[in-house]
DRENNU-366842 format. One record per residue (C-alpha): residue number from 1; y, z, x. Coordinates in Angstrom, 1 decimal. Layout:
# residues N
  num       v       w       u
  NUM       Y       Z       X
...
This chain:
# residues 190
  num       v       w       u
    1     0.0     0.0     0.0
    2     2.4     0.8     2.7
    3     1.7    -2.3     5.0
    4     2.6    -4.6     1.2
    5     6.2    -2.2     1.3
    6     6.5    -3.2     4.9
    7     5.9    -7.1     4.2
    8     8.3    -7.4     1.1
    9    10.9    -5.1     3.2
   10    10.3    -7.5     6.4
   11    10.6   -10.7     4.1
   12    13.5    -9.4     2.3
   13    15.3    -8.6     5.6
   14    14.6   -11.9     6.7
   15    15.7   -13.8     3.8
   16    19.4   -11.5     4.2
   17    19.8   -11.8     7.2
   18    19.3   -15.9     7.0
   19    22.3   -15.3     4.5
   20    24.5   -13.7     6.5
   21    23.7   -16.3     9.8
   22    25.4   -19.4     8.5
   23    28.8   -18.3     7.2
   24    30.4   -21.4     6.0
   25    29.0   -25.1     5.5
   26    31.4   -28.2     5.4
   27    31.3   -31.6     5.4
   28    33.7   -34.0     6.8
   29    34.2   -38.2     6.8
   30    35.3   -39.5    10.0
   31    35.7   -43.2    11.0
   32    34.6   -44.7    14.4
   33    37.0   -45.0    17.1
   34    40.2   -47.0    16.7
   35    39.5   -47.4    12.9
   36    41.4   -46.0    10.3
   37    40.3   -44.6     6.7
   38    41.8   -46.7     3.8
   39    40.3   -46.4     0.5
   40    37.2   -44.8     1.7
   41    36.5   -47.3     4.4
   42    36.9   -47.3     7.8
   43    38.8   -50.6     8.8
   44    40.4   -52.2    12.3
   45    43.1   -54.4    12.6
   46    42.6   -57.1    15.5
   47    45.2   -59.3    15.8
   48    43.6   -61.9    18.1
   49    43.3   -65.0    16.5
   50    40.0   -66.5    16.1
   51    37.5   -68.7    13.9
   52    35.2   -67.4    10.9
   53    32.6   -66.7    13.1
   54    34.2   -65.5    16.3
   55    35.7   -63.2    14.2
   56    32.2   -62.1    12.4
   57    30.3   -61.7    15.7
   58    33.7   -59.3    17.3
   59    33.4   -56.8    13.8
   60    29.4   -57.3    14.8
   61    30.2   -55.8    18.5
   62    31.6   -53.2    16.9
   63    28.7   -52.0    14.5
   64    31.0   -53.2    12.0
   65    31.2   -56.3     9.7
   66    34.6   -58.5     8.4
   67    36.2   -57.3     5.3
   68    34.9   -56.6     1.5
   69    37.1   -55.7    -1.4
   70    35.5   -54.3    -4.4
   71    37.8   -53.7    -6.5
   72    41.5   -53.7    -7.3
   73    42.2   -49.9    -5.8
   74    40.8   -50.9    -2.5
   75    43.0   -53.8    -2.9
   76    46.1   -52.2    -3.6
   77    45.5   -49.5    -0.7
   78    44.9   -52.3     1.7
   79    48.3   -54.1     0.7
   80    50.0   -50.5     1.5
   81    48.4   -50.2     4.8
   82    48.8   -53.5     5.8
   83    52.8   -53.9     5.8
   84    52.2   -50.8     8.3
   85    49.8   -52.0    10.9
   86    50.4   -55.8    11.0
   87    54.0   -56.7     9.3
   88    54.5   -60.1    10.6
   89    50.6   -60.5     9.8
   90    50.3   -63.3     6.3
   91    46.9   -64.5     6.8
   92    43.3   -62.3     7.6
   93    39.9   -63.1     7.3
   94    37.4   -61.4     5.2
   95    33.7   -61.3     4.7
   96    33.9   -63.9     1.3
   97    32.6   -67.3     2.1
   98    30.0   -69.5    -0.2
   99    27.9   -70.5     3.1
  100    24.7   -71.7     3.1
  101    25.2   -74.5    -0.2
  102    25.8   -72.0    -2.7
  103    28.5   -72.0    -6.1
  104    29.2   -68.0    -5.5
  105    31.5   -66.5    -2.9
  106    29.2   -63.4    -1.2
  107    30.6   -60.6     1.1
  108    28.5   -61.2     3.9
  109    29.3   -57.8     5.6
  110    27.4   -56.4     2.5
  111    24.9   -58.9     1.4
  112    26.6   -58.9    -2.3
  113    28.0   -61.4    -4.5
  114    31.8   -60.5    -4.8
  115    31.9   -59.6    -8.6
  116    36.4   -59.3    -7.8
  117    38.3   -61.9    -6.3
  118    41.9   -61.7    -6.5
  119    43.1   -64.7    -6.1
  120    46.2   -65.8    -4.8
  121    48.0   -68.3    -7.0
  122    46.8   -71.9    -7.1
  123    43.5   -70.5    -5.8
  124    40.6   -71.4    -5.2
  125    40.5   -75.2    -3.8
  126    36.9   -75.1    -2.4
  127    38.2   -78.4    -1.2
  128    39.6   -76.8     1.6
  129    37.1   -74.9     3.3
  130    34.0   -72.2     2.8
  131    35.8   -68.9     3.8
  132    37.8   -66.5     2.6
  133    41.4   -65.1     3.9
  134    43.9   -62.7     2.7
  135    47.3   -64.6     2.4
  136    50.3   -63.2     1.5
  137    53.6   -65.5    -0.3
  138    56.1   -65.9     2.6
  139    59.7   -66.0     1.8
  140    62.3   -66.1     4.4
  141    65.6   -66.2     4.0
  142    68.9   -66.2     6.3
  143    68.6   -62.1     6.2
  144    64.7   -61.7     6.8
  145    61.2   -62.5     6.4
  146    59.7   -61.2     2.8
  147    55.8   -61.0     2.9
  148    54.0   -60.3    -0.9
  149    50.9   -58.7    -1.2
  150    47.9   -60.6     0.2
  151    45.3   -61.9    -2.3
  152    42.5   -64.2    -1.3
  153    42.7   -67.7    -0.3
  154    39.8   -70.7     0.7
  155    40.4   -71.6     4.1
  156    38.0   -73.6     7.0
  157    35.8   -72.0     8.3
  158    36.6   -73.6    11.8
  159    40.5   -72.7    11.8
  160    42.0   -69.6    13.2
  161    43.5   -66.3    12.1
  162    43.3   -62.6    12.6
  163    41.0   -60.1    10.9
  164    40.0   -56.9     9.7
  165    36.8   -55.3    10.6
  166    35.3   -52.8     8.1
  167    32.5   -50.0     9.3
  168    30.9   -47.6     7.2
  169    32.9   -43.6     7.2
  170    30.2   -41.4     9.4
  171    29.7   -38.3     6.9
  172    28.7   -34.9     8.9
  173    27.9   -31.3     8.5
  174    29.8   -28.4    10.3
  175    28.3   -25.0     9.9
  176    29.9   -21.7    10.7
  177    27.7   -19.2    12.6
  178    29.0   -15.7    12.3
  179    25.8   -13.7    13.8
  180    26.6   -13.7    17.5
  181    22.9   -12.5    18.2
  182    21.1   -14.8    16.0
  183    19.4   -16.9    19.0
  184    18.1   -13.3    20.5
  185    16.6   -12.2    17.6
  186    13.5   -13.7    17.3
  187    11.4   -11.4    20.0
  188     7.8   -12.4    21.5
  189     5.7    -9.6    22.7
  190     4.6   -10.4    26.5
């Protein structure tokens, strides 16, 4: 009877003292370096210019792919950002093209047919190339340069312009350990 009391005394110790060992737990959402977190995405300016596919195999280097918009908040945060990190910047490339014969405009960087495309006006002229861009209106007057917000535009595949790699946010776990002693309890008899 006394050696069940000891067992349910030892196990309950156990269990409160696991309780007291890990004080607090938190997780945080961190992007890779040099990107920056915009609209729960982790996305990288480069302002080199360069084709469809030079541009794909650099956001490749990175662990990265080009460019997806889902929907029009991600949109609208990206047109906010944007005026910030590239103002003199009209034109980008994205993951949309219709490669490979196909009707449908995919984000390759996902594997997913894009369900939003916000067009820019007069878009799209498949007639002019496979890929997709961001392209903002350009007005410039006597005074200054006006950019509007970038929507998506058909471009060649084969002609050049700067783009926007996009990685997935890295999600960790941070635990607080407030038992000082907690790797010396655990004692084996020699």
């Amino acid at each position: 009877m006394l050696s069940s009391k000891l067992v349910c005394f030892a196990l309950a110790s156990l269990a409160f003292g696991q309780l007291n060992i890990v004080a607090s737990e938190e997780t945080i959402a961190v992007c890779p370096t040099n990107f920056v977190q915009v609209a729960g995405k982790c996305l990288l300016l480069d302002g080199k210019w360069k084709n469809f596919y030079e541009s794909d195999r650099h956001c490749q280097s990175l662990n990265a792919g080009l460019l997806s918009i889902d929907n029009p908040t991600e949109l609208n945060a990206i047109n906010k950002w944007l005026p910030i990190v590239a103002p003199h910047t009209p034109e980008l490339w994205t993951s949309g093209n219709k490669l490979g014969g196909t009707a449908d405009y995919y984000w390759q960087s996902i594997g997913q047919k894009a369900a939003y495309l916000p067009w820019r006006v007069g878009q799209p002229t498949p007639t002019t190339g496979d890929c997709l861009t961001l392209l903002a209106n350009v007005t410039m007057t006597a005074e200054e340069t006006i950019m509007s917000e970038h929507r998506l535009a058909v471009k060649a595949c084969t002609q050049w312009a700067p783009h926007i790699c996009q990685a997935p946010v890295q999600i960790f776990k941070t635990q607080l350990c407030l038992n000082t002693n907690a790797f010396f309890e655990a004692k084996v008899p020699v």
